[in-house]
C-alpha positions in Angstrom: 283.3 -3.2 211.8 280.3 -4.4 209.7 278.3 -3.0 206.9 275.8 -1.2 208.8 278.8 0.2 211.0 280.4 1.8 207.6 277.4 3.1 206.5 276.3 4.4 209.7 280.4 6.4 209.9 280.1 7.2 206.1 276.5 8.7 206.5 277.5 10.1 209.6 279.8 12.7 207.9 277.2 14.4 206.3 277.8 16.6 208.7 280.9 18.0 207.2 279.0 19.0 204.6 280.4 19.1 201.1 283.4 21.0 200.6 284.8 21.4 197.1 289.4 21.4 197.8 292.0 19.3 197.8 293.8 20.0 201.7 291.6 17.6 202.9 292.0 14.7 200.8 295.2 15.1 200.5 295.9 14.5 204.5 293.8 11.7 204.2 295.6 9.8 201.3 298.6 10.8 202.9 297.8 8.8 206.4 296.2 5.7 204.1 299.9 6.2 202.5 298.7 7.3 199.1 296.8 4.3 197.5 296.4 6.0 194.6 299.6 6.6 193.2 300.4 3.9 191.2 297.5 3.4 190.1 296.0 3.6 186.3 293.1 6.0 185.9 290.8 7.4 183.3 289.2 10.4 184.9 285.6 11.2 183.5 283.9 14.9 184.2 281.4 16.6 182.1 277.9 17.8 183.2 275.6 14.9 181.3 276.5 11.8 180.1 279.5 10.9 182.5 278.0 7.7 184.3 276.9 6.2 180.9 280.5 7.2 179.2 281.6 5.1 182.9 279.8 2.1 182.1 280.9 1.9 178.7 284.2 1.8 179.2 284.3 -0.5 182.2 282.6 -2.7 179.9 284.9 -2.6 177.4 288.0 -3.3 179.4 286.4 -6.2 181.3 285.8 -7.1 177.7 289.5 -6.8 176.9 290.5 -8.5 180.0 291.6 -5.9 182.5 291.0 -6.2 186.5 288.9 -2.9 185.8 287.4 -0.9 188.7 284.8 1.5 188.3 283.8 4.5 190.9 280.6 6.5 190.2 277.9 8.5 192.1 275.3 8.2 193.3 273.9 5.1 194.2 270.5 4.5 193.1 269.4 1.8 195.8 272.5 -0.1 197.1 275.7 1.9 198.2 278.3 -0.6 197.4 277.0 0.0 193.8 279.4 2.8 193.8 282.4 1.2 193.9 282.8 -2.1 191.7 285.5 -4.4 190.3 284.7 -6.0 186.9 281.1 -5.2 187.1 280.5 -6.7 190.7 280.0 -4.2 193.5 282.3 -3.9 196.7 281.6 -6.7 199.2 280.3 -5.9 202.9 283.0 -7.3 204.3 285.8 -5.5 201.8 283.5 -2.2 202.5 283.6 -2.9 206.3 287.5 -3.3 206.4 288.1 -0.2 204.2 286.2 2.0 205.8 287.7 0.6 209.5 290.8 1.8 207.7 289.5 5.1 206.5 288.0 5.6 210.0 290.9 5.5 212.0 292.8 7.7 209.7 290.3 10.3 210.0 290.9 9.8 213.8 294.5 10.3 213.7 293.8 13.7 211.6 291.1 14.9 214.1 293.7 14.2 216.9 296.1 16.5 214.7 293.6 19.7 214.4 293.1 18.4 211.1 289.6 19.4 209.4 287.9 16.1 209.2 286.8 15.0 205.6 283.8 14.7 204.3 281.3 12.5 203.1 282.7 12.2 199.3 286.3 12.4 200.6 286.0 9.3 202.9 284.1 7.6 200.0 286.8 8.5 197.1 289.6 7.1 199.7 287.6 3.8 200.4 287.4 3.2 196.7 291.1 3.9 196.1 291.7 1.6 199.0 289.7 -1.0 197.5 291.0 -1.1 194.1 294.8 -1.0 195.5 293.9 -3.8 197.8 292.4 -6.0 194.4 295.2 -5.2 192.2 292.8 -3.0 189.6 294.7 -2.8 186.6 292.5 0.6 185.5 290.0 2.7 187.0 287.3 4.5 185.3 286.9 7.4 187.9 283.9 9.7 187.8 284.2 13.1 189.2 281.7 14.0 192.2 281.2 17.8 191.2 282.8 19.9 188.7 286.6 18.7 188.3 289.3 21.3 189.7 288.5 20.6 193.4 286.7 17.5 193.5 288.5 14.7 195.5 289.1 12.6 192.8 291.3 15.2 191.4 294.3 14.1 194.1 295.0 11.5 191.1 298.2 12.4 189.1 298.8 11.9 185.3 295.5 9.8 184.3 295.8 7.7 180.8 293.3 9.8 179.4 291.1 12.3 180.5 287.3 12.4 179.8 285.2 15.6 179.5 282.1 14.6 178.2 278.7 17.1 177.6 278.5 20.5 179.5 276.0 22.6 180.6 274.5 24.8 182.9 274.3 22.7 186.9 275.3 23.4 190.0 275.7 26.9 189.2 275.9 28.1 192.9 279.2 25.9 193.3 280.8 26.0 189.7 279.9 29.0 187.8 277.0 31.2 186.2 278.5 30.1 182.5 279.1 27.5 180.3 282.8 29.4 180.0 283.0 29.0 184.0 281.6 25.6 184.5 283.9 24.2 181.6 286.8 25.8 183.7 285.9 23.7 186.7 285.7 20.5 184.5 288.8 21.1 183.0 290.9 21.3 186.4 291.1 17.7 186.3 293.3 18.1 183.0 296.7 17.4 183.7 300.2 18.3 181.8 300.8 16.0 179.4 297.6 14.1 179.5 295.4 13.3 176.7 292.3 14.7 176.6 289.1 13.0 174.6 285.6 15.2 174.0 282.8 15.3 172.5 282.3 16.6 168.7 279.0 17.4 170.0 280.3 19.6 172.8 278.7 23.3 173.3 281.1 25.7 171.5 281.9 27.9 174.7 283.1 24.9 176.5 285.1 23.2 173.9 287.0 26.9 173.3 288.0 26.2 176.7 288.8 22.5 176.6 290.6 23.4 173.5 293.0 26.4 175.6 293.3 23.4 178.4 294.0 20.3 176.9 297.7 20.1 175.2 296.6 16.7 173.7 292.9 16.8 172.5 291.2 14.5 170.8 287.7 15.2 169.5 285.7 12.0 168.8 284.0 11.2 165.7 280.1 11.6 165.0 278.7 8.3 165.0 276.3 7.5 161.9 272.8 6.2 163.3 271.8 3.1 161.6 268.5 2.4 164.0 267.2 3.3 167.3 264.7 0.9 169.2 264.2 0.6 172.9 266.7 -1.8 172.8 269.7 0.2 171.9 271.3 1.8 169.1 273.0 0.4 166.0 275.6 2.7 164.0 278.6 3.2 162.5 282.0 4.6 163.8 284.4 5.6 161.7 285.6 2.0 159.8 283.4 0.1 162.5 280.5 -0.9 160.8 276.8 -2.1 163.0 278.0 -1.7 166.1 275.5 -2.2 169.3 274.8 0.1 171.9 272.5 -1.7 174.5 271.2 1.7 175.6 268.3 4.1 174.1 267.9 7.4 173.3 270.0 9.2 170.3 271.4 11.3 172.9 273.8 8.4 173.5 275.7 8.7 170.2 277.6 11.4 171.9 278.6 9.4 175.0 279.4 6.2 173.0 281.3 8.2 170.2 283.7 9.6 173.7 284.1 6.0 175.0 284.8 4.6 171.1 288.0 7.2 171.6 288.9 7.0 174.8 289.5 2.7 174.0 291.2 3.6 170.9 293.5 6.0 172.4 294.3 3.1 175.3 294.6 0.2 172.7 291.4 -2.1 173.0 291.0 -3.9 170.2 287.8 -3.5 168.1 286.1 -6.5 168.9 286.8 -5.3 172.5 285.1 -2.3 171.9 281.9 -4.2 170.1 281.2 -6.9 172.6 281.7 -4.2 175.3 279.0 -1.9 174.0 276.7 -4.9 173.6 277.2 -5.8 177.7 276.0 -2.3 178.9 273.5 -1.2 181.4 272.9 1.8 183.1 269.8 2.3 185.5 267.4 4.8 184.9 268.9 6.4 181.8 266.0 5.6 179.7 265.4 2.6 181.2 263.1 0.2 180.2 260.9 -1.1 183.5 258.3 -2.7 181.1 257.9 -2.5 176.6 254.3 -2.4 176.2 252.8 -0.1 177.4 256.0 1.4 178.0 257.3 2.6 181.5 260.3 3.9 181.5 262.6 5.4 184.4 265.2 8.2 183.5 267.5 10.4 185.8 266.9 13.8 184.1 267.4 16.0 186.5 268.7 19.6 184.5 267.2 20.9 181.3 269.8 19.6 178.9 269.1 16.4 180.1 265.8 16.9 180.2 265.7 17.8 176.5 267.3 14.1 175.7 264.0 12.9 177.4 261.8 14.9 175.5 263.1 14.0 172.3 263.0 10.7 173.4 259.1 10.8 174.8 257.9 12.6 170.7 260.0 9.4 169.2 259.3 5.8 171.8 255.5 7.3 173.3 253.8 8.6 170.0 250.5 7.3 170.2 250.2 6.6 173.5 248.4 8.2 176.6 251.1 9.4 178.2 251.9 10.2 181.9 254.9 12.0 183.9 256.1 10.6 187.5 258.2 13.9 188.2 260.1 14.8 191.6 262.9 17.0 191.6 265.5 18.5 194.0 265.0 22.7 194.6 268.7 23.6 193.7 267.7 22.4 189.7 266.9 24.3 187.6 263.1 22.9 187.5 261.3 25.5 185.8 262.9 25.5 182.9 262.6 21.6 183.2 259.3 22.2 183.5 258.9 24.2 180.4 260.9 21.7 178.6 258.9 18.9 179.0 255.7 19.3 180.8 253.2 20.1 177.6 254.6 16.5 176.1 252.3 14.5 178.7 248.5 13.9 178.9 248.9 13.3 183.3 251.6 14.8 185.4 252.1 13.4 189.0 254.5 15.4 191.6 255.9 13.5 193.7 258.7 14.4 196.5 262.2 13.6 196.3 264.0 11.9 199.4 266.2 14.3 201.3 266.8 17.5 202.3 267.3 19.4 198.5 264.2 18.3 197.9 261.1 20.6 195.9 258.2 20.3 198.0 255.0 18.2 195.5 252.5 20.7 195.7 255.3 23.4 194.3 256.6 22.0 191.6 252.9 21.1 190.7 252.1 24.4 190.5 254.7 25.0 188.2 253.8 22.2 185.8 249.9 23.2 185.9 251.1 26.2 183.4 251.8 22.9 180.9 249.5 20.4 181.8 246.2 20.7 182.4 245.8 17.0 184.7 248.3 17.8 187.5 248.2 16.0 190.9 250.5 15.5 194.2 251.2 12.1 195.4 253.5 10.1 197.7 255.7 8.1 195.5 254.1 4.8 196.3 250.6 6.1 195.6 251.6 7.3 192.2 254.0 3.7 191.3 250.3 2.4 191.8 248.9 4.3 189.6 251.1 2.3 186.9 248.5 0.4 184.9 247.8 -0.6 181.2 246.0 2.3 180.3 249.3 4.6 178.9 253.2 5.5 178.9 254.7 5.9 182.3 258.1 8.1 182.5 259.6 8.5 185.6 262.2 11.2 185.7 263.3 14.4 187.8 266.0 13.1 190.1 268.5 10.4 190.9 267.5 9.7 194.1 263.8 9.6 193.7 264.5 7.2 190.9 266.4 5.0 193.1 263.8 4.9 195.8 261.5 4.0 192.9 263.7 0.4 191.4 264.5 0.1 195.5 260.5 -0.1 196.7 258.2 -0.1 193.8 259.5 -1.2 190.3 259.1 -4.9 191.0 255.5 -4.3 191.5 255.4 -3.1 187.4 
């Protein structure tokens, strides 16, 4: 098996569609002969912030010297981005033979009457695969969706578990309320475990993380020293001018999580410092090009989307500014919308890939009641509509952002 032949059985699944339970992943660790036990895990779920919180830490311990693996979702253009060891993704050829693996275990359930699993299943059990196979010595493990019945719950007693911001998402799958939703995250909370949040956390989710979690720890606020483009300098408790190399104030919240999730696992401060200094994350207020700004951000909910316009009044003042915007129809994109639409001189629509996705000319419609320049354009039209004349953001969805770095950021 090559690359193109995991891909092409990974992919192929889809047609499982996604089913949130454990039966399933559970026969298939069982046939791989349970990887992940063993293994050393800090388990991340939350609503916003969980991929940055991810990188942090992975940054951190490869700081510290662990063999650290690090498992998020999704990919933005490459899939083997989602499953890395020490900051380098998966090989083809390590992908290829895990998946072979993977592949003929699904087999062997089919031939049992087993459900076969799905997309996200097959994935989770490449990555444990993986990291057993290269000796990880800690995983930083991001939940799909939710938390109680994702497929990366099959892991037992994690070294610490994460629950970072929470908000209204995925409503249809995990809840009408912040009360509900926070239930789902909290599944992944396990007897005994320590638990780290967020002192920033909505009050109706940390009640509940508070009933869950025997051993909570709440981090400490951060004190803001500066915010540039470039990143943020603060102060954590008696850590004085540390560097975050990622914008936007809203990331006080995820650093101040990470911060206490390496104390609580024994890094050493300047562990922690260099760590924070080494971090990327793409499109979370990224910074495609300073002056005149374009920058390319994954805000896809309304929470999220409130970080951006924060961010727009503070980095864009002064600047003509225009919004690239596509976003998927299960979103909640008209409060989105409403959030952010009146903070831009130009609006674009633009169509997300897949099958989720808002039609252009509907979501313009929406954003006209905001804005009164709105147009619909293919994504490649509208990346060449980049100039010098203003502020570009580019924001709305994941996958339309990854299409964007993947086809059109290196003509920026």
């Amino acid at each position: 098996m090559n690359k193109n032949e995991a891909l092409s059985f990974i992919h192929g699944t889809l047609k499982f569609g996604s089913v949130l339970g454990l039966d399933s992943i559970k026969n298939l660790m069982e046939y791989l002969g349970n990887p992940q036990k063993g293994m050393k895990f800090i388990h991340v779920a939350g609503t916003n912030g969980k991929g940055s919180v991810c990188s942090m830490l992975s940054e951190m311990l490869i700081s510290a010297g662990y063999n650290t693996g690090l498992y998020t979702s999704p990919a933005l253009v490459n899939f083997n981005e989602r499953i890395r060891l020490n900051g380098k993704e998966i090989s083809d050829s390590d992908l290829a033979l895990c998946t072979e693996k993977v592949k003929e275990a699904c087999e062997k359930m089919e031939e049992e009457g087993l459900a076969h699993p799905t997309e996200f299943e097959i994935v989770t059990a490449i990555a444990f695969l993986y990291y057993k196979m290269k000796k990880a010595d800690i995983v930083v493990l991001e939940v799909g969706m939710g938390g109680r019945l994702d497929a990366t719950n099959i892991i037992e007693n994690p070294l610490v578990t994460v629950i970072t911001s929470i908000s209204l998402d995925h409503t249809d799958r995990l809840g009408s309320t912040i009360a509900e939703i926070a239930g789902e995250k909290c599944g992944i909370i396990k007897k005994g475990s320590v638990t780290v949040t967020s002192a920033y956390q909505n009050p109706e989710a940390l009640s509940v993380i508070e009933k869950t979690a025997e051993n909570l720890i709440v981090a400490k606020k951060p004190q803001l020293k500066d915010e540039t483009l470039s990143g943020l300098t603060f102060d954590y408790a008696n850590m004085e001018n540390l560097f975050l190399s990622l914008t936007g104030i809203h990331q006080l919240e995820n650093v101040s999580i990470a911060i206490a999730v390496a104390k609580v696992i024994g890094l050493f401060d300047d562990d922690i410092r260099n760590g924070l200094k080494n971090v990327t994350h793409p499109a979370r207020m990224e910074v495609i090009r300073e002056n005149p700004p374009v920058i390319l951000d994954g805000a896809h909910n309304p929470s999220a989307m409130g970080h951006l316009k924060e961010n727009v009044k503070k980095f864009l003042k002064g600047h003509k500014k225009t919004l690239i915007i596509g976003m998927l129809r299960d979103k909640d994109y008209e409060e989105c919308a409403a959030l952010i639409g009146c903070e831009f001189d130009r609006i674009i629509t633009v169509d997300v890939p897949g099958s989720r996705a808002l039609p252009k000319e509907e979501l313009a419609e929406v954003m006209k009641k905001y804005c009164n320049d709105v147009t619909s354009l293919d994504l490649k039209d509208a990346a060449a509509k980049i100039d010098e004349s203003g502020a570009f953001v580019i924001a709305g969805s994941l996958y339309m952002a990854g299409e964007f770095k993947e086809k059109y950021q290196h003509l920026i």
